[in-house]
PyMOL Python script that loads the backbone (N, CA, C, O; Angstrom):
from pymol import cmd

cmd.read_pdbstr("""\
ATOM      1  N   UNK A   1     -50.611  24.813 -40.070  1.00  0.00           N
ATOM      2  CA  UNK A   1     -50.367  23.388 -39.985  1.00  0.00           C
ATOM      3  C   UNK A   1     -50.683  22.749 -41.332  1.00  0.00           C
ATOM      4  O   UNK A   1     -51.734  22.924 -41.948  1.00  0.00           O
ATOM      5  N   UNK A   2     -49.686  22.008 -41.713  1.00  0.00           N
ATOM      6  CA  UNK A   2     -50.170  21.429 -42.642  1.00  0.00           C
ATOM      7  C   UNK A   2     -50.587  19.830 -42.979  1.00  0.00           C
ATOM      8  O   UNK A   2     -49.932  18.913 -42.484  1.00  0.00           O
ATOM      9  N   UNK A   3     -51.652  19.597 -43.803  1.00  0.00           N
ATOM     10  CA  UNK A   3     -52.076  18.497 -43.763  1.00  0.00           C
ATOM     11  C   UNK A   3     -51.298  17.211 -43.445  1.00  0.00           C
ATOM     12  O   UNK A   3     -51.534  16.485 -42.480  1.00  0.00           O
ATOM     13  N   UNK A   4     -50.332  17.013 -44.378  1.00  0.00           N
ATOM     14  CA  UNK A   4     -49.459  15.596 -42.885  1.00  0.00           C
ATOM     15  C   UNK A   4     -49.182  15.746 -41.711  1.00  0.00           C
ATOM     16  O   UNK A   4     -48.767  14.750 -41.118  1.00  0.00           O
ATOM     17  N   UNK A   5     -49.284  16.769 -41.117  1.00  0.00           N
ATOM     18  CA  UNK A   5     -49.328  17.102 -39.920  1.00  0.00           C
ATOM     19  C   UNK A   5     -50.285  16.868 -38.740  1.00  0.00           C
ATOM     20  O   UNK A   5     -50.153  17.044 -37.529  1.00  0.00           O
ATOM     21  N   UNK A   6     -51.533  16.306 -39.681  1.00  0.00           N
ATOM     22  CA  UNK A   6     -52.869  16.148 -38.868  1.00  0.00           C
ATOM     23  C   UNK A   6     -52.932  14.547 -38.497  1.00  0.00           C
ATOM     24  O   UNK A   6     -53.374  14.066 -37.454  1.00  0.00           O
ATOM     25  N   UNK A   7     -52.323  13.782 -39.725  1.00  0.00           N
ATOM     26  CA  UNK A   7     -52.262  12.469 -39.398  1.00  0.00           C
ATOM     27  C   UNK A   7     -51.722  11.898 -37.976  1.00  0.00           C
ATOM     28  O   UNK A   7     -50.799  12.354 -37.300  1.00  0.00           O
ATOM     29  N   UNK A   8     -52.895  10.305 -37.594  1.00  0.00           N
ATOM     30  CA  UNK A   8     -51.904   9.559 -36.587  1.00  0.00           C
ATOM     31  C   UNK A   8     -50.281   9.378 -36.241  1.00  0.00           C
ATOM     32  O   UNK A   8     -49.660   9.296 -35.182  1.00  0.00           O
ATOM     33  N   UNK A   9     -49.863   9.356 -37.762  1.00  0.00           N
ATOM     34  CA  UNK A   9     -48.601   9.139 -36.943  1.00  0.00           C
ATOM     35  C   UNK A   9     -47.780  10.424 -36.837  1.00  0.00           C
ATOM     36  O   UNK A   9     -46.724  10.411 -36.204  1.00  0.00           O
ATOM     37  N   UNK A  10     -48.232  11.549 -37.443  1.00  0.00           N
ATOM     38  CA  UNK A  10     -47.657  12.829 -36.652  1.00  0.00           C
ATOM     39  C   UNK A  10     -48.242  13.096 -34.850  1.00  0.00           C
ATOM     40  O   UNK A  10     -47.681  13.616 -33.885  1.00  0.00           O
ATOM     41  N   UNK A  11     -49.521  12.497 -35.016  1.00  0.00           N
ATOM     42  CA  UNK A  11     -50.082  13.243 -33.731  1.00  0.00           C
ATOM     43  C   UNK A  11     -49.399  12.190 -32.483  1.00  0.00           C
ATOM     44  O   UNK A  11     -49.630  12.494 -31.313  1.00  0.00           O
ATOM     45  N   UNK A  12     -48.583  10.990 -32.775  1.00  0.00           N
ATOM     46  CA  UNK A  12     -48.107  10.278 -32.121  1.00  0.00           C
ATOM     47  C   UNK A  12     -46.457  10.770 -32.408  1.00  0.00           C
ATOM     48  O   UNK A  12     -45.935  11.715 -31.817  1.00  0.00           O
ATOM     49  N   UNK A  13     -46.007  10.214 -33.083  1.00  0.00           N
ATOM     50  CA  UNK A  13     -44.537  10.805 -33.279  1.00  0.00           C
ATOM     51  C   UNK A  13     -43.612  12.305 -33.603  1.00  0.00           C
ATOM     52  O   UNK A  13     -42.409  12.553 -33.682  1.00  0.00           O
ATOM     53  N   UNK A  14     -44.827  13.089 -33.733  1.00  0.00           N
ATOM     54  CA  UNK A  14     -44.260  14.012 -34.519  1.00  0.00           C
ATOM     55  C   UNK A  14     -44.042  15.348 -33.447  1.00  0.00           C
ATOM     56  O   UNK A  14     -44.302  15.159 -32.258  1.00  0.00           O
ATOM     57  N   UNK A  15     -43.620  16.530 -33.841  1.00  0.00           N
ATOM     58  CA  UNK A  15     -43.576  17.111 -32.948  1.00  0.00           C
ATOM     59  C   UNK A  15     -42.580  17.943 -33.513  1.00  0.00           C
ATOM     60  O   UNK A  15     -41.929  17.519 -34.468  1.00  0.00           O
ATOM     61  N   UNK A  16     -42.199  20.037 -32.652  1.00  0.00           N
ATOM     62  CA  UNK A  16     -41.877  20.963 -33.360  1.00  0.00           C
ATOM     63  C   UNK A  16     -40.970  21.234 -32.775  1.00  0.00           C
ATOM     64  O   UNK A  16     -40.720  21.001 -31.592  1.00  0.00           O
ATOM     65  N   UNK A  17     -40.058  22.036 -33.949  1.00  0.00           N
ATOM     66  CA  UNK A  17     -38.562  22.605 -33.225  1.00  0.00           C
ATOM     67  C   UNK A  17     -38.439  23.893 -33.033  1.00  0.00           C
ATOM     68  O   UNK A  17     -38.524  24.447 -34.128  1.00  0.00           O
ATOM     69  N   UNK A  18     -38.303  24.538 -32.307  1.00  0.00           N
ATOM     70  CA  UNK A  18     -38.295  26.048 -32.860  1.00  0.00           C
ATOM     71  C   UNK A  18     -36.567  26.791 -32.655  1.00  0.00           C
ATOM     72  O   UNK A  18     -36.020  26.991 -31.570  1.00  0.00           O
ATOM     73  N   UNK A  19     -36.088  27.037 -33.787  1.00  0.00           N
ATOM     74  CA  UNK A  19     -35.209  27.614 -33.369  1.00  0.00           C
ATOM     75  C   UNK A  19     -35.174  29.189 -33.271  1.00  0.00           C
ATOM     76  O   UNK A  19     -36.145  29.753 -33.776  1.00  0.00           O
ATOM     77  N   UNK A  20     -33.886  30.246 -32.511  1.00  0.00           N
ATOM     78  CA  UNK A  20     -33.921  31.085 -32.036  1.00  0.00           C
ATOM     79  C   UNK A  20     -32.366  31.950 -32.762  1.00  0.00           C
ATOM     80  O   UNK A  20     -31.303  31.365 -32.969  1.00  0.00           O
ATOM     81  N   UNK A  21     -32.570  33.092 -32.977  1.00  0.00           N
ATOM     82  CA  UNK A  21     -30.828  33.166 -33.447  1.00  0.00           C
ATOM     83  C   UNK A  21     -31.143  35.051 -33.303  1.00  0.00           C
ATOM     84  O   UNK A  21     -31.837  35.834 -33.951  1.00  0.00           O
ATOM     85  N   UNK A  22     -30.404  35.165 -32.343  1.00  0.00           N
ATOM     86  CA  UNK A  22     -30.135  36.860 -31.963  1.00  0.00           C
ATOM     87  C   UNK A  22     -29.127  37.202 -31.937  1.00  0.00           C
ATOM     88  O   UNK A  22     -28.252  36.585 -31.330  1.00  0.00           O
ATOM     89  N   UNK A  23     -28.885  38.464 -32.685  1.00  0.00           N
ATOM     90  CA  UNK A  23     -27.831  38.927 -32.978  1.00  0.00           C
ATOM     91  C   UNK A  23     -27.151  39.491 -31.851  1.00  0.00           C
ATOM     92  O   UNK A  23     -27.967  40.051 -31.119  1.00  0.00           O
ATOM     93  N   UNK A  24     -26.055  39.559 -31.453  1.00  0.00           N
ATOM     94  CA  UNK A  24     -25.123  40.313 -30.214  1.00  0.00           C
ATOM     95  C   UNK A  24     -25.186  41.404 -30.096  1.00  0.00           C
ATOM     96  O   UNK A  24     -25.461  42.018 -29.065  1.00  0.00           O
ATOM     97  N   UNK A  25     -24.813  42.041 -31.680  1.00  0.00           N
ATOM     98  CA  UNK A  25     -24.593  43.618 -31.936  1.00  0.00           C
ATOM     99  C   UNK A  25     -25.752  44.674 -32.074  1.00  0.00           C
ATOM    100  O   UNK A  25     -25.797  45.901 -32.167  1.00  0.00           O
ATOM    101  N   UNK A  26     -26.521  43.814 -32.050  1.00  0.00           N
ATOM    102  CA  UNK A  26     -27.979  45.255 -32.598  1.00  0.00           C
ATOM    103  C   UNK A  26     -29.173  44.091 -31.592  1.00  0.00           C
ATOM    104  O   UNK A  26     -30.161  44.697 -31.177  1.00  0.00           O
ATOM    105  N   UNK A  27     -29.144  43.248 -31.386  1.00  0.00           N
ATOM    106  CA  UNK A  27     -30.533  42.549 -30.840  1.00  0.00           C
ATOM    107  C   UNK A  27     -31.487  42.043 -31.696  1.00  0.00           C
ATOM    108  O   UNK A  27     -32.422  41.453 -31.154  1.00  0.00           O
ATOM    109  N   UNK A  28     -31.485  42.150 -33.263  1.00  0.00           N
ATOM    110  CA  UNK A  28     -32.152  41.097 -33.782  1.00  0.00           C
ATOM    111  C   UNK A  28     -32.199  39.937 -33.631  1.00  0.00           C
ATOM    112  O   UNK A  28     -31.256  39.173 -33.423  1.00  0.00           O
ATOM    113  N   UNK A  29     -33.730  39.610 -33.759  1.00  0.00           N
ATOM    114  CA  UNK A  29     -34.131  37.805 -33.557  1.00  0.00           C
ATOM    115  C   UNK A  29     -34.824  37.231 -34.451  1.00  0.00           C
ATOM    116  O   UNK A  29     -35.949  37.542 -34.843  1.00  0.00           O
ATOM    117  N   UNK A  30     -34.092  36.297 -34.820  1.00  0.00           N
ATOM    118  CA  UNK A  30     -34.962  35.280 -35.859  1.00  0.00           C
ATOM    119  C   UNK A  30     -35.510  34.238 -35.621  1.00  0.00           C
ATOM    120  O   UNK A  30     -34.813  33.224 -35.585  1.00  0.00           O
ATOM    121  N   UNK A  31     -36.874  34.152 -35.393  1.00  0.00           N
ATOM    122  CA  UNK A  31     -37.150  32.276 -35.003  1.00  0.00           C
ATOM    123  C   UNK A  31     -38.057  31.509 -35.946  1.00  0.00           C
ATOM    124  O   UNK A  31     -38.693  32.077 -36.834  1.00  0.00           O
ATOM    125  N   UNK A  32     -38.079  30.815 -35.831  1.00  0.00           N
ATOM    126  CA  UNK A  32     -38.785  29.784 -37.024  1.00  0.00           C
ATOM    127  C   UNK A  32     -38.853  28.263 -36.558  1.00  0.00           C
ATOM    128  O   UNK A  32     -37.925  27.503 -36.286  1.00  0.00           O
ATOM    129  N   UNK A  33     -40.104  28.065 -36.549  1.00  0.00           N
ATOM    130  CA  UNK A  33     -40.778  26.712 -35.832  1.00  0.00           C
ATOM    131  C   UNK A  33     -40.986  25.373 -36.950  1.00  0.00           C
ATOM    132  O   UNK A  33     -42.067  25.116 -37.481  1.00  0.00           O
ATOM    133  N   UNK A  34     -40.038  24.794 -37.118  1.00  0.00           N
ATOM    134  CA  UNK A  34     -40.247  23.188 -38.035  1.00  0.00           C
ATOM    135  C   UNK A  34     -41.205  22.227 -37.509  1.00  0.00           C
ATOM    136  O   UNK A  34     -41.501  22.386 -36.325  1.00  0.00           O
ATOM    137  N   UNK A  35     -41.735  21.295 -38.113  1.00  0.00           N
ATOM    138  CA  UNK A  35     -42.461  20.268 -37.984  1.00  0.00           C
ATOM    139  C   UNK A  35     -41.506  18.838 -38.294  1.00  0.00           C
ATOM    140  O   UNK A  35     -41.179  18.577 -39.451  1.00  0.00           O
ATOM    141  N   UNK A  36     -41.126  18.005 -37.206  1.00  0.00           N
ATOM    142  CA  UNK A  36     -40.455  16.950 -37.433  1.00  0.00           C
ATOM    143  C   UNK A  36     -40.695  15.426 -37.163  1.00  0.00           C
ATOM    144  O   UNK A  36     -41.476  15.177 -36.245  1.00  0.00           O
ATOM    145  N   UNK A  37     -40.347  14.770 -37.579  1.00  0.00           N
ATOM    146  CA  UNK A  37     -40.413  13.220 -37.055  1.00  0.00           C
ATOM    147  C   UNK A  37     -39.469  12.187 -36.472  1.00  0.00           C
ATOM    148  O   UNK A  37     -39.572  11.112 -35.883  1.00  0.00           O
ATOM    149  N   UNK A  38     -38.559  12.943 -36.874  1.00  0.00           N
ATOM    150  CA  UNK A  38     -37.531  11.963 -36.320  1.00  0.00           C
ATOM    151  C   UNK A  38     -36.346  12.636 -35.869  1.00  0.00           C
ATOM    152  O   UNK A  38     -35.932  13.259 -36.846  1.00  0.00           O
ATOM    153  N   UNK A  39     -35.623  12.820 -34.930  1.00  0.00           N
ATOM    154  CA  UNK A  39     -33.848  14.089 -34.702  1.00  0.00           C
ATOM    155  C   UNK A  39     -32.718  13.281 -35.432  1.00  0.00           C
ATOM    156  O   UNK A  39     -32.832  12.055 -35.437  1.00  0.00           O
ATOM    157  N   UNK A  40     -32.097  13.611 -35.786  1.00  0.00           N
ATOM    158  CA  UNK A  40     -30.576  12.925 -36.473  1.00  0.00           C
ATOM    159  C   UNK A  40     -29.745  13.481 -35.218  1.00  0.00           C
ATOM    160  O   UNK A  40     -29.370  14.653 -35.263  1.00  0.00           O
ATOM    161  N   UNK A  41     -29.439  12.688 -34.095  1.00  0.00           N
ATOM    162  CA  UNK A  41     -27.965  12.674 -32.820  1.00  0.00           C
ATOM    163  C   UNK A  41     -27.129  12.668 -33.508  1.00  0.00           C
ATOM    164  O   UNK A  41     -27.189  12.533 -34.730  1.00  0.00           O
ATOM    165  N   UNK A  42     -26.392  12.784 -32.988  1.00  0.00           N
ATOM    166  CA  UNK A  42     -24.762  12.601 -32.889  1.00  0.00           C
ATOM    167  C   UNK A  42     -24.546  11.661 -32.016  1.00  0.00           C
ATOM    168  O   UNK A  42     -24.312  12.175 -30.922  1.00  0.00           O
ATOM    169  N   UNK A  43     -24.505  10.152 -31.975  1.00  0.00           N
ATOM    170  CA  UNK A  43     -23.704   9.252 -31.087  1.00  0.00           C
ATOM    171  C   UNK A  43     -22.448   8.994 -31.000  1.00  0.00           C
ATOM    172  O   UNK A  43     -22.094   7.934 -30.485  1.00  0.00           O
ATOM    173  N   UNK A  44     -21.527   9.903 -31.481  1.00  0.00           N
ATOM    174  CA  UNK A  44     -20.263   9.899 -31.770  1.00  0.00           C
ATOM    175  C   UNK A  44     -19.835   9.837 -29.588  1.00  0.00           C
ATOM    176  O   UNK A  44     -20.434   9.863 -28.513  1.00  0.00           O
ATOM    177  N   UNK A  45     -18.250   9.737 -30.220  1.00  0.00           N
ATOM    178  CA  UNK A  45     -17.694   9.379 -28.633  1.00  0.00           C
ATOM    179  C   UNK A  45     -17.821  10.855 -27.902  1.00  0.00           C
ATOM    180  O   UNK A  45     -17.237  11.016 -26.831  1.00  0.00           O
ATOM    181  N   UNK A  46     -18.690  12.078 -28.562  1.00  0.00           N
ATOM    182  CA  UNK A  46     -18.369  13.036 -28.100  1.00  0.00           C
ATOM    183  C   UNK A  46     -20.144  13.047 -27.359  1.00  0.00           C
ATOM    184  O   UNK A  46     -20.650  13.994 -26.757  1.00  0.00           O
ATOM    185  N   UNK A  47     -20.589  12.114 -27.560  1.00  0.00           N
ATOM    186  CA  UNK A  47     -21.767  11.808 -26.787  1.00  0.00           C
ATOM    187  C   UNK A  47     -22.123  10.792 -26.499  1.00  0.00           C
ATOM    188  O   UNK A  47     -22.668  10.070 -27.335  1.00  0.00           O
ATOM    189  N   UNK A  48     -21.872  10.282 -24.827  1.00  0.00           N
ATOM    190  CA  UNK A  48     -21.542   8.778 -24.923  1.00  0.00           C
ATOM    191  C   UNK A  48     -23.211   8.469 -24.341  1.00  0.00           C
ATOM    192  O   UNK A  48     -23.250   7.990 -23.207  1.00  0.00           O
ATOM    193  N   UNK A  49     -24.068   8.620 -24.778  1.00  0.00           N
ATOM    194  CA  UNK A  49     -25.689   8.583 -24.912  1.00  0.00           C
ATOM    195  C   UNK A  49     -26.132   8.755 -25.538  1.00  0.00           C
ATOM    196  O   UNK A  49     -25.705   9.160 -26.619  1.00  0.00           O
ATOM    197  N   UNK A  50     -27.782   8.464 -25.111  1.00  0.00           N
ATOM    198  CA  UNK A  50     -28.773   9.391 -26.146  1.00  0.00           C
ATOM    199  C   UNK A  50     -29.238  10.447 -25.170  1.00  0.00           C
ATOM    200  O   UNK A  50     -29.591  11.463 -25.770  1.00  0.00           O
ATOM    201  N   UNK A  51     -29.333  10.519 -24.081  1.00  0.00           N
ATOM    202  CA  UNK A  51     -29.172  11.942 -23.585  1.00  0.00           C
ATOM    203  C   UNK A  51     -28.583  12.752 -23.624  1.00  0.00           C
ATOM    204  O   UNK A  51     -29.156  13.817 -23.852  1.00  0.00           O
ATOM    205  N   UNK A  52     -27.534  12.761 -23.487  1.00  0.00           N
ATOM    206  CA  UNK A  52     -26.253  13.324 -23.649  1.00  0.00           C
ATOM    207  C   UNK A  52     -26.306  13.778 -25.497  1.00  0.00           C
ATOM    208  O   UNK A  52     -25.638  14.765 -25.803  1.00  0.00           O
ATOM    209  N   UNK A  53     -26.734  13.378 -26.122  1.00  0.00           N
ATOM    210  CA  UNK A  53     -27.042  13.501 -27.668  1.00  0.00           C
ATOM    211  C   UNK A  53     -27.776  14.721 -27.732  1.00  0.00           C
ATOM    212  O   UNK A  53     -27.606  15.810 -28.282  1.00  0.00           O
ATOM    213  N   UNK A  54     -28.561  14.257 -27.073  1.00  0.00           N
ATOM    214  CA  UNK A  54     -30.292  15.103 -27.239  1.00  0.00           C
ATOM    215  C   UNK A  54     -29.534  16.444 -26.334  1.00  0.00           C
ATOM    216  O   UNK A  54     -29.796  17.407 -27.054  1.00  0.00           O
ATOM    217  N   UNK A  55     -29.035  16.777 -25.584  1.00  0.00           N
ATOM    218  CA  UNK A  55     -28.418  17.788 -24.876  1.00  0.00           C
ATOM    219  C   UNK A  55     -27.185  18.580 -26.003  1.00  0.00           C
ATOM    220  O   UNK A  55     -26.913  19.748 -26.279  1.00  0.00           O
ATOM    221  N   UNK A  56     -26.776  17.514 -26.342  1.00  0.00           N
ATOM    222  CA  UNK A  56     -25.855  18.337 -27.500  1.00  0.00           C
ATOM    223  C   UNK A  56     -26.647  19.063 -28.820  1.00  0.00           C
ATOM    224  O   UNK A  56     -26.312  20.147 -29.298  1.00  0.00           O
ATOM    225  N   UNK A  57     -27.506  18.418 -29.187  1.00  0.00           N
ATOM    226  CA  UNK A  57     -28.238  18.943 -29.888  1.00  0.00           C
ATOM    227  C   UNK A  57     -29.328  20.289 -29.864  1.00  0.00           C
ATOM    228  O   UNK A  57     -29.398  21.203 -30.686  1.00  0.00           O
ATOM    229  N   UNK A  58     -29.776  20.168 -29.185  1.00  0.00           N
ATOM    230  CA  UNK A  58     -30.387  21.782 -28.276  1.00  0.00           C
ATOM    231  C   UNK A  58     -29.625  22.824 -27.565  1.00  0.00           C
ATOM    232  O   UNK A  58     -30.172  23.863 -27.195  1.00  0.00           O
ATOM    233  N   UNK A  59     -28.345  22.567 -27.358  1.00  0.00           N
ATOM    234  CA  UNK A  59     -26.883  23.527 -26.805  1.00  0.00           C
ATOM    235  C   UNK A  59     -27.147  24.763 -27.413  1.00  0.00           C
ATOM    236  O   UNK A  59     -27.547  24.807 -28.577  1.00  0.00           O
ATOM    237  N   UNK A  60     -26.931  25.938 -26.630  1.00  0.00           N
ATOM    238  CA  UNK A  60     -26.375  27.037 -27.452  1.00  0.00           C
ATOM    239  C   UNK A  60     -25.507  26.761 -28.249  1.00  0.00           C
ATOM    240  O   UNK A  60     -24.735  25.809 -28.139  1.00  0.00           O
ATOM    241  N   UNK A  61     -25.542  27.829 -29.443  1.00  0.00           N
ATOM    242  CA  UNK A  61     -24.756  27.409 -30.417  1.00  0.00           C
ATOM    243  C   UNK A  61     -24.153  28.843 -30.535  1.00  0.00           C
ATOM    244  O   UNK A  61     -24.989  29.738 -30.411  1.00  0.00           O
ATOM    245  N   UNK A  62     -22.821  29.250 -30.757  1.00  0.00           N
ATOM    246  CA  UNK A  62     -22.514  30.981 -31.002  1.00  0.00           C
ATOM    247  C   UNK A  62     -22.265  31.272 -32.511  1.00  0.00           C
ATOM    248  O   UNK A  62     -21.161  30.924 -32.930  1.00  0.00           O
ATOM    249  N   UNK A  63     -23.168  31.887 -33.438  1.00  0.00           N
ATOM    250  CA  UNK A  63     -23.118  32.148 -34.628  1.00  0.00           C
ATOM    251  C   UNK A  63     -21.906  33.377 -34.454  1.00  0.00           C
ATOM    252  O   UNK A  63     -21.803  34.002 -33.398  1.00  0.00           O
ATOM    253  N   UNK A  64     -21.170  33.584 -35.425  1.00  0.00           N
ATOM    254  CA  UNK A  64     -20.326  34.655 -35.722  1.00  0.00           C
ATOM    255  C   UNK A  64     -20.268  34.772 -37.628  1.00  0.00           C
ATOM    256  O   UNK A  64     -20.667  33.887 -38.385  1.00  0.00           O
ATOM    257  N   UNK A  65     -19.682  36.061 -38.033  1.00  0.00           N
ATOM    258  CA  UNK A  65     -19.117  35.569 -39.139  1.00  0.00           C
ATOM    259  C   UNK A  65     -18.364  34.651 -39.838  1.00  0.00           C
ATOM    260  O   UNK A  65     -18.492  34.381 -41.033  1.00  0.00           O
ATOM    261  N   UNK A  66     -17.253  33.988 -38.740  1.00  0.00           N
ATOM    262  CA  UNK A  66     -16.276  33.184 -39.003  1.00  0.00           C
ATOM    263  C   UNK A  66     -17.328  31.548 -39.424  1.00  0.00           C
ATOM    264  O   UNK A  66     -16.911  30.727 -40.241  1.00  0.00           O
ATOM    265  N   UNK A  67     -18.508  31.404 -38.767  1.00  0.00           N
ATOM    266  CA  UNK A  67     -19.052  30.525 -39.182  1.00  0.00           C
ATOM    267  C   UNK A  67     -20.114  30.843 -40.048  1.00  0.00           C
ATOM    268  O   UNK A  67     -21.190  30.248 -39.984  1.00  0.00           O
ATOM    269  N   UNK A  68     -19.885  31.740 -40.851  1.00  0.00           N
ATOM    270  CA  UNK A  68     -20.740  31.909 -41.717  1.00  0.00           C
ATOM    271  C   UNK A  68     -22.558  32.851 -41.626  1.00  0.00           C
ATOM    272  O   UNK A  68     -23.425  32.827 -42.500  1.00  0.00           O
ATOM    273  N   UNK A  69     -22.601  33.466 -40.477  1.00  0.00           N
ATOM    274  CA  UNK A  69     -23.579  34.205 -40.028  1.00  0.00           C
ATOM    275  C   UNK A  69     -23.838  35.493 -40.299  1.00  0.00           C
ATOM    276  O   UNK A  69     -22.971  36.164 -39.738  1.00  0.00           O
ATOM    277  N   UNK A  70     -24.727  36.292 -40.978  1.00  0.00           N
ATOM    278  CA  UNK A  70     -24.635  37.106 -41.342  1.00  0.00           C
ATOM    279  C   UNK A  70     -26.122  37.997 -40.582  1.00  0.00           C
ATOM    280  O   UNK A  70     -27.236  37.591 -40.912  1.00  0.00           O
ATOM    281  N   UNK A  71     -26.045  38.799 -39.912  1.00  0.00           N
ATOM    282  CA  UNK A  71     -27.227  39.271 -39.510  1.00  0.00           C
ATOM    283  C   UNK A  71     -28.608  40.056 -40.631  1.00  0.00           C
ATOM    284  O   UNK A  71     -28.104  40.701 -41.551  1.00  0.00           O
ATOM    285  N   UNK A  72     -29.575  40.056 -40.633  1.00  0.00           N
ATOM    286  CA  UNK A  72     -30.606  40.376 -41.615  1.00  0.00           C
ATOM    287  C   UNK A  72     -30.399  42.462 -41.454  1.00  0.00           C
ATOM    288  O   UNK A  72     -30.565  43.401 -42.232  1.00  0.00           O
ATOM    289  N   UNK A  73     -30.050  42.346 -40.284  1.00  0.00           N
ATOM    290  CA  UNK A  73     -29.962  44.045 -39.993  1.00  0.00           C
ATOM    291  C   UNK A  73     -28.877  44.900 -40.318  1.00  0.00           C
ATOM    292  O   UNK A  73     -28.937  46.101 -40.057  1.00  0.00           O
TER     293      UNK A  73
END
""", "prot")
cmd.dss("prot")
cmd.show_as("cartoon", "prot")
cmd.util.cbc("prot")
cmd.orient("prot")
């Protein structure tokens, strides 16, 4: 943890992401836990909320090569 992390307004606003990314073909997993303050949504018409935001945003996501994914293995 690091020191801005200890402050009031982390211990009120702040809070961690962890993402997850496993490979199909062999079963490697990569995860890695951020420290954040604020999410950037998408309120576009393709999320007519902020729930609906916050749901799009945590979605599975399918990495392939075609989007640029390359496995570590």
């Amino acid at each position: 943890m690091r020191i801005e992390e200890t402050t009031v307004i982390y211990q009120l606003f702040g809070g961690s992401l962890q993402s997850q990314v496993k490979c199909e073909k062999c079963g490697n997993v990569n995860s890695s836990l951020e420290s954040f303050l604020d999410l950037n949504l998408d309120l576009s018409q393709n999320a007519l909320s902020v729930e609906e935001a916050l749901m799009n945003f945590v979605r599975i996501e399918k990495l392939d090569e075609s989007t640029g994914y390359r496995c570590d293995k």
